[in-house]
N, C-alpha and C positions, 0 to 999 in steps of 0.2 A: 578488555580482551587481550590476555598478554603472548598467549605463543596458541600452535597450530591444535595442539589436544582440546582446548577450549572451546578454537573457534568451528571445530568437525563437532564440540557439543554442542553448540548450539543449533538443536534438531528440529524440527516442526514443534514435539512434544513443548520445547524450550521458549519458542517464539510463542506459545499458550500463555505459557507459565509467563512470561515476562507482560504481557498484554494484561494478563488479570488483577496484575501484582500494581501494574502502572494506572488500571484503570481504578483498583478501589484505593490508588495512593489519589488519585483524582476527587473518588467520591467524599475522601474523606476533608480533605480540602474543602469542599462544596459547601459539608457539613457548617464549615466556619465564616465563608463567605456569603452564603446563601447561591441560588440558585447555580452556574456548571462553569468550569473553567475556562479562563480564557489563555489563546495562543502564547502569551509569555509566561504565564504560570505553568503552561504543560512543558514548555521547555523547560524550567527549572527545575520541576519535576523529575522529567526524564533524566537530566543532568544528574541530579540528588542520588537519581536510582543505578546510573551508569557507572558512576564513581562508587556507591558502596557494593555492586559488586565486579568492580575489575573489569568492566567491559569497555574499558575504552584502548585504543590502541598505542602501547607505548612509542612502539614508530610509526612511518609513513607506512601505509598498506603496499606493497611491492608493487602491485598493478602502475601505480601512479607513476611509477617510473619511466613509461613508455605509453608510447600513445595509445588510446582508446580504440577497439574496434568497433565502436559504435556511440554516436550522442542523441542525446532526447532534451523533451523540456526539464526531466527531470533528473537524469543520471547520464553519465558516462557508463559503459557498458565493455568487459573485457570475455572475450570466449576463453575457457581452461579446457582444452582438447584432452587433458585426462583427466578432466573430472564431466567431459561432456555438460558443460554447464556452463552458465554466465555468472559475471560477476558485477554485481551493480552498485556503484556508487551514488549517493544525490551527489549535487550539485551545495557548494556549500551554502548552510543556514536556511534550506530548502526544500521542502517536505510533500512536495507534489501539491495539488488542490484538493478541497473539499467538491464534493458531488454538487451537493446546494449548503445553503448559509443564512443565517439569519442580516439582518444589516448591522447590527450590534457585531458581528461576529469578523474576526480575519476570513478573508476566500483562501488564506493558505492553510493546509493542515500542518499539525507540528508532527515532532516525532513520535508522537504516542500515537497520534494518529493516522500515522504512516505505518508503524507494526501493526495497527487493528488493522489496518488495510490490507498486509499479507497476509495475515492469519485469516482474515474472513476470505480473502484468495485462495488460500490451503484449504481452509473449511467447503467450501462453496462448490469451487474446480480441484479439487483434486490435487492439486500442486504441489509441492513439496518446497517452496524456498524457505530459506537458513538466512536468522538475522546472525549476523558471525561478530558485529560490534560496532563502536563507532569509531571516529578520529577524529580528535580536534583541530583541526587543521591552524593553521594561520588566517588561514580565508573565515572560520568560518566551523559551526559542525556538520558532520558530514555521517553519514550512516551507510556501512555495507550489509549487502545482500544477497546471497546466491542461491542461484534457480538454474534448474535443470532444464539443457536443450528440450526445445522438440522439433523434430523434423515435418516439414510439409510446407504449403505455399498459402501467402494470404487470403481468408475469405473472403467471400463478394459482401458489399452490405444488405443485397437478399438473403443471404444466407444467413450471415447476421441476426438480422429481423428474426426470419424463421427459428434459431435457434436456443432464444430468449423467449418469445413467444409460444414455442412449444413446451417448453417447460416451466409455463407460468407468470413469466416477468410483465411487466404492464411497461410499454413505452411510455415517454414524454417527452417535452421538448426543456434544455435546457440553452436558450439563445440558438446558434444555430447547431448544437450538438442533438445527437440521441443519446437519451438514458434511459433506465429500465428501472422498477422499481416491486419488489417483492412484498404484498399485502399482505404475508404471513409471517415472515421477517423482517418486515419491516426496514430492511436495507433498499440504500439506492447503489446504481452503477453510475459510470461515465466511463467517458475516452474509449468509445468502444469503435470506434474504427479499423479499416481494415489490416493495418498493419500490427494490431494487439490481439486479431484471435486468428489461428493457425492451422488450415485445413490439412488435417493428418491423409496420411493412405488409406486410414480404414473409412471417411469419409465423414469422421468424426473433428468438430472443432474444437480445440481447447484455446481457453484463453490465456492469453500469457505478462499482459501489464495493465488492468484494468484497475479503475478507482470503483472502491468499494466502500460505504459508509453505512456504519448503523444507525440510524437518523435518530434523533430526541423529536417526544413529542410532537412540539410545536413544528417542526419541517415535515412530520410525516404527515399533518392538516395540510400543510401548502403543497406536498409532493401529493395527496389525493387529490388537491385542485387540479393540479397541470396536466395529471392521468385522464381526468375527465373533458379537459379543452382538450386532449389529443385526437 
């Protein structure tokens, strides 16, 4: 990702396009290996794909210059008052978590796995964030992201409940978290605490930093187990 035209291309439409492109550079992989990729393959992967098309950042992202107006486990976080939107960094070499996991498997997701994760967040809620590129840091790879403010105050985690619930979602427990899990899509949630979905004015919640996974097979057997002990 070398200058500003690029990085305003990379649109919803883009973060698709780059997910489908990484996921069947995955499958095909599989192909040779047998059964699905593991965490340092996808990162080399994603690297392979970063590098043939330009998207990594020839400088430091300008954010980094000055301090964060916000940290999490998984990003540093900057507000852009004129683009009403945030700007998210991971943390370097750090790709947030997987929902569930096999024991064979890393609990961390890579970076392929962290763009499915926004893109099934655009798909899902409505969202709109922009994978704008990455940076190789010295620490470390590191991936930017940006999403658009929404204004309003935390929901309760009744409200929560109910709002996952009325549209379908099956709780479960994951340790002592709540997740949800979609028996038609087959996707799980996490991290859904009160500080990630955002009671609007019109009374409406949107979610704004949620882990979202398409489960393979075999987790979506043990995520029907857990729906049922709930």
């Amino acid at each position: 990702m070398t200058d500003d035209r690029h990085r305003t291309e990379a649109s919803r439409v883009a973060l698709e396009t780059h997910v489908e492109e990484l996921r069947r550079r995955c499958e095909a992989a599989c192909r040779f290996s047998g059964g699905h990729t593991l965490y340092g393959e996808e990162v080399g992967i994603f690297r392979d794909y970063a590098g043939e098309g330009a998207f990594f950042y020839r400088e430091e992202p300008p954010e980094l210059n000055r301090p964060p107006d916000d940290e999490g486990n998984e990003h540093q976080v900057w507000f852009l008052p004129d683009l009403d939107a945030y700007l998210k960094i991971t943390w370097p070499d750090f790709f947030g978590k997987l929902v569930v996991y096999s024991q064979s498997d890393s609990p961390d997701a890579s970076p392929i796995g962290y763009l499915e994760r926004w893109h099934h967040h655009n798909e899902l809620f409505g969202d709109s964030a922009d994978f704008l590129g990455a940076w190789d840091s010295p620490h470390g790879l590191r991936l930017v992201i940006r999403q658009p403010a929404i204004a309003g105050t935390p929901a309760t985690e009744a409200q929560i409940r109910q709002f996952f619930e009325d549209t379908g979602w099956q709780p479960f427990q994951i340790g002592l978290d709540l997740a949800f899990f979609d028996p038609e899509l087959e996707i799980a949630i996490s991290d859904t605490h009160p500080g990630n979905l955002v009671l609007m004015d019109d009374g409406l919640l949107a979610p704004i930093d949620l882990r979202v996974q398409r489960l393979t097979p075999n987790l979506v057997d043990a995520v029907r187990q857990l729906v049922a002990q709930n």
